[in-house]
N, C-alpha and C positions, 0 to 999 in steps of 0.2 A: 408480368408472367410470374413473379415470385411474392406475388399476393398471398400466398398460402402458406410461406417459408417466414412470410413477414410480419403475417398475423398470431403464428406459432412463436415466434420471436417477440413478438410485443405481450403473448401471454406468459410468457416462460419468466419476464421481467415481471412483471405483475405479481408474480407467485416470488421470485428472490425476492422482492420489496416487502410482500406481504410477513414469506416466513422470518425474514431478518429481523425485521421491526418484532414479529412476536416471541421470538427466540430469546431476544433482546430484555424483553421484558420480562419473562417468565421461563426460557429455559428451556433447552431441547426436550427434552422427554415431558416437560408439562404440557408441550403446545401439541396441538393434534391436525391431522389434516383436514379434518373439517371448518375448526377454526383459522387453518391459511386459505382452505377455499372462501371461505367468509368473507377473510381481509380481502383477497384479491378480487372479492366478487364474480367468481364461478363457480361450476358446478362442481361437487366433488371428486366426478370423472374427468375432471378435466386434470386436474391436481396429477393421477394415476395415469392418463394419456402421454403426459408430459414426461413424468418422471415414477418409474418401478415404487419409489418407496418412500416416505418424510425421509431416511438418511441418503438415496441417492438425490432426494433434492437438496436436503444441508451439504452433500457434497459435491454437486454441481455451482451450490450458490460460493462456496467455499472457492472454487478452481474460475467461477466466472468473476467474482470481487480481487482476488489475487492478480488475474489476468489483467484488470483496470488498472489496479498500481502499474503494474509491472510496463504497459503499455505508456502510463504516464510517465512512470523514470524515463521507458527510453525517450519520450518527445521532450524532454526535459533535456538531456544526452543531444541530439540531434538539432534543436533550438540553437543548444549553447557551439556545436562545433558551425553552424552554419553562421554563428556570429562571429568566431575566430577566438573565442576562449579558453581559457587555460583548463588540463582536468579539475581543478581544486573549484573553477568558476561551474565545470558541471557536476560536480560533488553538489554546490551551492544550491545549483538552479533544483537537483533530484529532491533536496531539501524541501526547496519550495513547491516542487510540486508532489510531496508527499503529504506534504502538511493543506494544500488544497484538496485534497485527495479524502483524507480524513475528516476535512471541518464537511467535504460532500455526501460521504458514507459514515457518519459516525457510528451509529449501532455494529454495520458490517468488522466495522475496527474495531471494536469491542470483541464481540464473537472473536473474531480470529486470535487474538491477543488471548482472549482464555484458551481459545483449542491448542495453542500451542503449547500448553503447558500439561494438558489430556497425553494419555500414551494407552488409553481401552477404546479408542475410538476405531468403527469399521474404516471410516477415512485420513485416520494417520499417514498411509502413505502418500495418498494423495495430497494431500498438507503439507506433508516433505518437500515434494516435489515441485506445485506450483509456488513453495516461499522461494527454493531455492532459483527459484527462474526468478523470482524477486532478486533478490539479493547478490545472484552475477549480473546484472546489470550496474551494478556498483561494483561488484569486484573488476570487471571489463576495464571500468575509468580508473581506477585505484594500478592495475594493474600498466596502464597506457599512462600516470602519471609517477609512476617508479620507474618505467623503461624510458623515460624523456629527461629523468633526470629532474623531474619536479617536483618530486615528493620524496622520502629516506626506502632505501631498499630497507631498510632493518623493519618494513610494516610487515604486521601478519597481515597478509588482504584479505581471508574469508572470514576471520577473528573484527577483523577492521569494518570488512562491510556490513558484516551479522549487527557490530554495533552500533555504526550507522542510521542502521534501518529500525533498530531499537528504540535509539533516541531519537529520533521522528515519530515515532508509535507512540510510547511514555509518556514524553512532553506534550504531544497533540491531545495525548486521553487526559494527561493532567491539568493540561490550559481550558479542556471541557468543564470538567466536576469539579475541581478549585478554582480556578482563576478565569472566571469567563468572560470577567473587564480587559483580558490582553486580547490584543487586533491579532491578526495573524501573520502582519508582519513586525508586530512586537517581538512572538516565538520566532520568526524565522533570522533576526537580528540578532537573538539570545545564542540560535543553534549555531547560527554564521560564524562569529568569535569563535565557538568551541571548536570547529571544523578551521578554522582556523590558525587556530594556537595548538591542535592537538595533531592533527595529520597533516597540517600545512608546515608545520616548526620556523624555523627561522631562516630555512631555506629558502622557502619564498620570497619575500620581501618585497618587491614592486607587484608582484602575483595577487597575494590576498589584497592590496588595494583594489588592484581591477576586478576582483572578484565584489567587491561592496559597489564598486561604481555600476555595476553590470546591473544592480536591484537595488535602485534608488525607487 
């Protein structure tokens, strides 16, 4: 019965795929919608059926790729508490699954990494809004491990998780264009330590073990 919801869905993916990849390459205002109808292999009407305009579809692709992370940290979140881990183990796991997240959307990570740094854009606030649903997902655990007494209260948590979610960005773009000989559980070993020795402190101590034993 939702053949027609589902068909609308599978073209709406066809066109985020198409405009990211071309965005990616050459730029919002170079790419046009004839050239995403192209990529995605429809008609031009179909582009304008879907979405009012090229920027309400950069800014659906923007709110629908956001959405993906964000979905992903919390199953990351959810994994780790159904295995009985510590928050600094779901800090770890959100790690690794931002950094799968990225090696699977790499262009979209690109884009968003530049938009954030835009402040003329019609979908700025929208931008605001689906990062920050990003990024209280990490503040939630950051917050649930200060209140158990696992982590130091002296953390800024939305300072903490913004950078969090930073260095998983950075690193992932930078292990792309530089360093494409590291595995991704090379970067995810690298980021581990740091998340380790930087939010975990010395407080830890039998914690951040289980947290490496957890992603062998």
């Amino acid at each position: 019965m939702d053949s027609g919801g589902g068909r609308r869905q599978a073209t709406r993916q066809k066109l985020y795929e198409a405009a990211v990849t071309l965005i990616a390459e050459q730029g919002f205002s170079a790419t046009t919608v004839d050239e995403i109808a192209e990529r995605a292999g429809v008609a031009k009407g179909t582009v304008y059926y879907n979405f009012a305009s090229k920027s309400v579809l950069f800014e659906e692709l923007l709110r629908h790729g956001v959405g993906l992370l964000t979905a992903a940290l919390r199953e990351a979140v959810e994994q780790t508490d159904q295995e009985g881990g510590s928050r600094v183990d779901a800090l770890d796991a959100m790690i690794r699954a931002g950094l799968v997240f990225i090696g699977r959307y790499p262009a979209f990570t690109q884009l968003y990494v530049a938009e954030l740094w835009r402040t003329n854009r019609a979908w700025q606030s929208t931008l605001a809004v689906v990062r920050q649903q990003a990024v209280a997902v990490v503040e939630d655990v950051l917050r649930e491990g200060i209140a158990n007494g696992e982590l130091s209260d002296e953390i800024d948590t939305p300072l903490t998780a913004a950078a969090l979610v930073g260095m998983v960005l950075v690193a992932a773009l930078d292990r792309q264009a530089f360093q494409p000989q590291r595995s991704l559980d090379d970067v995810h070993a690298a980021l581990s330590l740091l998340l380790q020795g930087r939010v975990g402190g010395e407080r830890l101590g039998h914690v951040g073990h289980a947290g490496h034993a957890g992603h062998k």
